[in-house]
N, C-alpha and C positions, 0 to 999 in steps of 0.2 A: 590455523584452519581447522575445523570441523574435524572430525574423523568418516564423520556418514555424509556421503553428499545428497541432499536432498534435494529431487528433481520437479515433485510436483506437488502443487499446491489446494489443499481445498478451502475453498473460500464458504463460509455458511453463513449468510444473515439469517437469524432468529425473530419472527415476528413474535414479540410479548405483549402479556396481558397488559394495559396500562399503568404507568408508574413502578412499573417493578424489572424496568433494565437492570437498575444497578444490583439489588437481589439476585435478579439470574446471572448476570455475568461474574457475579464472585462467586458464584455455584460454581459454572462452568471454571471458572481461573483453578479453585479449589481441585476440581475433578480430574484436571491435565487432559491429555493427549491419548490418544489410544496409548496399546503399548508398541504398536510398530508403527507411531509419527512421532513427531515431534508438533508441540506446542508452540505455532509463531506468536501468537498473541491473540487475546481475548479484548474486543476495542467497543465500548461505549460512548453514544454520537454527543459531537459539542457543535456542528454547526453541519445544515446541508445536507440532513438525513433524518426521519422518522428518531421522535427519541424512546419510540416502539419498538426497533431494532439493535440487537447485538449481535455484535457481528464474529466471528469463531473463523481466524487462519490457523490451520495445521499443513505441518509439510512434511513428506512421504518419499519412500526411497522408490516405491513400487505404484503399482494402482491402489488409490485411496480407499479403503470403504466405503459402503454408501452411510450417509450421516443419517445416525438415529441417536434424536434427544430425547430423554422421558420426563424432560420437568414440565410440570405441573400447568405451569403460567406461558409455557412457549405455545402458540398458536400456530403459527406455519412457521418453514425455513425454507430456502431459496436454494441450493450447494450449485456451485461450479467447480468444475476442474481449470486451474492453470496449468502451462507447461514454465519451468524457471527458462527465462532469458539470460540473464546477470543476478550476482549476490543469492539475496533469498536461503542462505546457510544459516543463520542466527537466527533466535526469539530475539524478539523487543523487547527489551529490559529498561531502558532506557526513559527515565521521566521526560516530562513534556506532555506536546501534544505530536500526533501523528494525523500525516493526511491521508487519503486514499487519491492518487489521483488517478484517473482513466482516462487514456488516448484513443482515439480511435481512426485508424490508419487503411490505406487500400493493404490487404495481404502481402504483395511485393514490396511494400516498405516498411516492414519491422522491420527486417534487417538496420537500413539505416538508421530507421527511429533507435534501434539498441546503441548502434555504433557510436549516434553525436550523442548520443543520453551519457553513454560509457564514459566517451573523450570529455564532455562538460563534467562530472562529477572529480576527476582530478582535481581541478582547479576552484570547481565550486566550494567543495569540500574544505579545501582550504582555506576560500577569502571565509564563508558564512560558518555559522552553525548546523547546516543541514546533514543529515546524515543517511543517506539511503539504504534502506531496509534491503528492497530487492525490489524486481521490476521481471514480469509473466503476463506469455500472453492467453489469452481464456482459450479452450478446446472450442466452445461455439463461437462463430462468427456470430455477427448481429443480423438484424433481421433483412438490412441489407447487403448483405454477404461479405461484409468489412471485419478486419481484423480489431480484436479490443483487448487491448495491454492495461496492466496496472502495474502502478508504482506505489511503493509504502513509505512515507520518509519522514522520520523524526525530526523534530524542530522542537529547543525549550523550552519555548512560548510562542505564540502569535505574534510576538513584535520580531523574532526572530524570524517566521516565515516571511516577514513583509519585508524585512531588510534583502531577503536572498531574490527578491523580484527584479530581474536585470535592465527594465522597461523604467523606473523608477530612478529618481536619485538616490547615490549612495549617501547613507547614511553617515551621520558626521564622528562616526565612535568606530568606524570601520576602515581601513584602505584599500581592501578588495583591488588589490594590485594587478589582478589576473580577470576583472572583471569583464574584460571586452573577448578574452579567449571563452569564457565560457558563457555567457549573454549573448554573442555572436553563435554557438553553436547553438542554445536552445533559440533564438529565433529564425534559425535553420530548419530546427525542427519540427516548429511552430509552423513552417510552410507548407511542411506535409501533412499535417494534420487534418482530418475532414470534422472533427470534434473534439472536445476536451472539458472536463468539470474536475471537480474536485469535490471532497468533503473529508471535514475535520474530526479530530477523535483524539480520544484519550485511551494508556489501558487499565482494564478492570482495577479494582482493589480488594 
């Protein structure tokens, strides 16, 4: 485990100039983390998202700074605060691809949304390759006064996200022994859901 427990999250998309994500986010990779966050990942979009945006996680023991970039080619930035739910201790180091997924839930039910998220990744973890980064809910509600959580979760490839979908058949190179204890709890949680998307990504290089 960590030695620093890190509680909060700032999320920062970068609107950039065109064609020149991959340039800034190896700046940014290059640059790290302030010197009181830590660096979760610097994530360049592969599907689902402007590929005018990089997107900059740092996580923080305290209150965040406010994000100030000076390159050249970044246009606007977006910042939100998270608060951590679960995991969310670790950078992404990890190759592949990474998702962003967003739930969006009435306030009185994160709690649950954490609790079957929690209980399914024992078992998910196990049958698949998926690996969860960590999982925060943002300081603003939405504009309809609904709670909005994210989740970060490495997968090798894209054939391995599609294996871990528990709505699907299993895959023939897999046993996923445990697939109905943890396919059962995410369609539990798929109940409470009043939205949900995703988008794909890579990290910088």
């Amino acid at each position: 485990m960590p030695d620093i427990n890190y509680r909060v999250l700032r999320f920062d998309e970068l609107i950039v100039q065109p064609n020149r994500g991959e340039e800034i986010a190896a700046t940014l990779k290059a640059d790290g983390a302030p010197s009181d966050a830590q660096m979760l990942g610097v994530f360049v979009p592969l599907i689902g998202i402007s590929s005018n945006v990089v997107t900059v996680a740092t996580s923080w023991t305290g209150e965040p700074a406010a994000a100030a970039y000076q390159h050249t080619k970044a246009v606007d930035v977006r910042s939100r605060l998270f608060d951590v739910l679960a995991r969310g201790q670790a950078p992404c180091t990890a190759d592949g691809i990474y998702t962003h997924r967003w739930f969006v839930v009435a306030p009185d039910q994160v709690q649950a949304l954490t609790e079957m998220s929690v209980e399914a990744w024992k078992s998910s973890e196990a049958d698949t390759a998926m690996r969860i980064a960590g999982f925060w809910r943002c300081r603003e509600p939405n504009a309809n006064g609904e709670a909005v959580v994210l989740m970060i979760v490495n997968y090798p490839s894209l054939a391995a996200w599609d294996e871990s979908r528990y709505w699907k058949p299993k895959p023939t190179h897999q046993a996923q022994p445990n697939r109905d204890v943890w396919g059962g709890l995410f369609a539990r949680r798929r109940e409470i859901l009043r939205d949900s998307w995703v988008t794909v990504h890579r990290l910088a290089t």
